[in-house]
C-alpha positions in Angstrom: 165.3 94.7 56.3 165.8 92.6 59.1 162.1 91.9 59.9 161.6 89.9 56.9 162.4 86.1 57.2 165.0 84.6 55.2 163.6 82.0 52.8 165.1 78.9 55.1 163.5 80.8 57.9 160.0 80.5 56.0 160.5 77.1 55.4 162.0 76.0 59.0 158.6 78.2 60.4 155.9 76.0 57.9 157.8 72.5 58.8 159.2 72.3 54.4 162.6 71.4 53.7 164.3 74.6 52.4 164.8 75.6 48.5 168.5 74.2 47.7 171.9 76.6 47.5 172.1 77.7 44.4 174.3 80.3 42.5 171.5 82.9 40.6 172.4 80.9 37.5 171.9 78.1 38.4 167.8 78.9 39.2 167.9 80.5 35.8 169.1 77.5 34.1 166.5 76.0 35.7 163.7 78.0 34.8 165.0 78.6 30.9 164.7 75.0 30.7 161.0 74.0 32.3 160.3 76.3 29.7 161.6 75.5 26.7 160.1 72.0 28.0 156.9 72.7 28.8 155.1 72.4 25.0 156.5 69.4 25.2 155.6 68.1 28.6 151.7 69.3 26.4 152.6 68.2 23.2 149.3 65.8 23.9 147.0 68.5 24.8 146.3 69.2 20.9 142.6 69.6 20.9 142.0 73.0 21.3 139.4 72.6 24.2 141.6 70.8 26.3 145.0 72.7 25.6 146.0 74.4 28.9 146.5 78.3 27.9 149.3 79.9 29.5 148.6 83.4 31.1 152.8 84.0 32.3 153.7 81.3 35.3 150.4 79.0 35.5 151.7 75.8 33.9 155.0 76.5 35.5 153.7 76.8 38.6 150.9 73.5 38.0 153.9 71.9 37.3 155.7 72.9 40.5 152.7 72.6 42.9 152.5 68.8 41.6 155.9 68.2 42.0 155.7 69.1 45.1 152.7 68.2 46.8 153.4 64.3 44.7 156.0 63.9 47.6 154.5 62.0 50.8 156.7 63.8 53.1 155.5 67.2 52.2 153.3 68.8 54.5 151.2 70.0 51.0 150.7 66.2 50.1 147.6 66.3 48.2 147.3 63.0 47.1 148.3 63.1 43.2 145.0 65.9 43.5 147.7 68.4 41.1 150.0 65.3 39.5 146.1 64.0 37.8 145.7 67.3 36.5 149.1 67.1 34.5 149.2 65.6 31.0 148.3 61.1 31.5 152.0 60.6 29.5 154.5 63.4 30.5 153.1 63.4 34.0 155.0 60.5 35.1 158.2 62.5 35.0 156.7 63.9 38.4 155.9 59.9 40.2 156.9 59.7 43.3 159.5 57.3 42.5 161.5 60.3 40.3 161.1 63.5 42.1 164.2 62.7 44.5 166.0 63.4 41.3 165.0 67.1 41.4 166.8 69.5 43.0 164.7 71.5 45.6 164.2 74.7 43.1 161.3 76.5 41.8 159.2 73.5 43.1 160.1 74.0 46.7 159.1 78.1 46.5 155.8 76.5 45.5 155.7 73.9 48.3 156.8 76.9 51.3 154.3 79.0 49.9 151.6 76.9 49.8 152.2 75.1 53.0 152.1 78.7 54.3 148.4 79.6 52.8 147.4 76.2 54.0 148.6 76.8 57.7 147.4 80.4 57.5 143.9 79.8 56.4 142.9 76.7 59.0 144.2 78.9 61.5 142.0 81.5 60.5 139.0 78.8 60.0 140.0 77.6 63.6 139.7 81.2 64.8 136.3 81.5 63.3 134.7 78.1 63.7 136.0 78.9 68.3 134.2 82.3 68.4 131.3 80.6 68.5 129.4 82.5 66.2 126.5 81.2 64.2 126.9 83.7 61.7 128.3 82.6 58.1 131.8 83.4 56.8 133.3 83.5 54.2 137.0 83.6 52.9 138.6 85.0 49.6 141.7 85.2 48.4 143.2 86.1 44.7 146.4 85.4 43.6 148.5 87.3 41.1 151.8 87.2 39.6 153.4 90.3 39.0 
């Protein structure tokens, strides 16, 4: 379908470096391994009330969104909001100082995406907060993997 935006297209239109060329393999490789690595990355988190549950992609993707938004070029810069809620010990993996070392994979989906909800919703803010309208608004969104 030609209306739909490649993904470099996405990332040219929200100002984020695109994901990197990679063979399909390669992007499996990558995700077979974050998850054989992610107990790990939580082997602290053994209390029971602190242990992070995982429902499919949500510590994948926590992991992800803090790589990504740990980097202070990245328009989704948060600063270290996502890399403090990460494990004290394994999050280092992620400082700033190491996360040239990654290639721009699953992380950078995460980063184009959320730079594009960002720019998306203070747009729509803007659009509200100019009509000039003294009535109250409010804004929901739900996400879901499927």
């Amino acid at each position: 379908n030609s209306t739909i935006l490649s993904p470099d297209e996405v990332a040219r239109a929200v100002n984020v470096a695109p994901t990197l060329e990679a063979p399909k393999k390669t992007w499996q490789r990558a995700w077979r391994m974050h998850k054989r690595l992610l107990p790990l990355l939580h082997i602290t988190d053994w209390r029971k009330e602190t242990r992070l549950e995982d429902s499919s992609l949500n510590v994948a993707c926590l992991w992800w969104k803090a790589l990504a938004a740990n980097n202070k070029t990245s328009p989704i810069y948060d600063n270290a909001l996502s890399y403090d809620l990460l494990p004290s010990l394994t999050r280092r993996l992620i400082s700033p100082k190491l996360i040239c070392f990654y290639p721009r994979l699953h992380h950078a989906n995460v980063e184009i995406r959320t730079a594009f909800l960002d720019q998306t919703l203070l747009s729509i803010i803007q659009t509200i907060s100019s009509s000039g309208k003294k009535e109250e608004n409010t804004i929901l969104m739900h996400g879901k993997w499927i």
